[in-house]
C-alpha angles and dihedrals in degrees: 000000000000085000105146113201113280092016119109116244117245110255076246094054085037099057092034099054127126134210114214127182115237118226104272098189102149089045097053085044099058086023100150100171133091119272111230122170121221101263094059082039085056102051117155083223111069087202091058087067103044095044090044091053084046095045089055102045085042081059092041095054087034102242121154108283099207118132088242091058098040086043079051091048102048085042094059088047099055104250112169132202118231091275094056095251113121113286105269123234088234087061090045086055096042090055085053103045082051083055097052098038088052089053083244093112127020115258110275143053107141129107 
């Protein structure tokens, strides 16, 4: 793409363009998140998401993984169900029970 900065691509350089990812070596080096891939990123459930990103920073920082202290902790935090009430600790296991019959999380959770 010959774009120069303030100057409007052509619809040829538009529709031709590439994205490419830059070397991000410092980043993947300090790197102190969670990996997680696109397909757990893309969940029908919007709770799977949210209680498998807490399941794995809960691991990292090696906090108990059952469904009863990730529900707590999600509790404490607000989290809300899709009709505004506090999130349940059925929906919490059920996030879970999706996860591990999927292979995403190991079988458990439950107290």
């Amino acid at each position: 793409m010959t774009e120069q900065h303030g100057q409007e691509p052509t619809e040829a350089e538009f529709w031709n363009a590439q994205i490419v990812r830059g070397y991000e070596s410092d980043l993947e080096d300090n790197f102190d998140g969670v990996p997680i891939s696109l397909a757990e990123a893309s969940r029908p459930d919007p709770l799977d998401l949210v209680v498998l990103l807490h399941w794995r920073f809960r691991q990292k920082d090696g906090q108990a993984l059952t469904t009863s202290a990730i529900w707590a902790s999600l509790t404490e935090q607000g989290m809300l169900g899709d009709d505004d009430a506090p999130v349940t600790l059925a929906d919490v296991q059920a996030a879970m029970d999706r996860l591990a019959a999927d292979g995403i999380l190991p079988m458990g959770g439950a107290e």
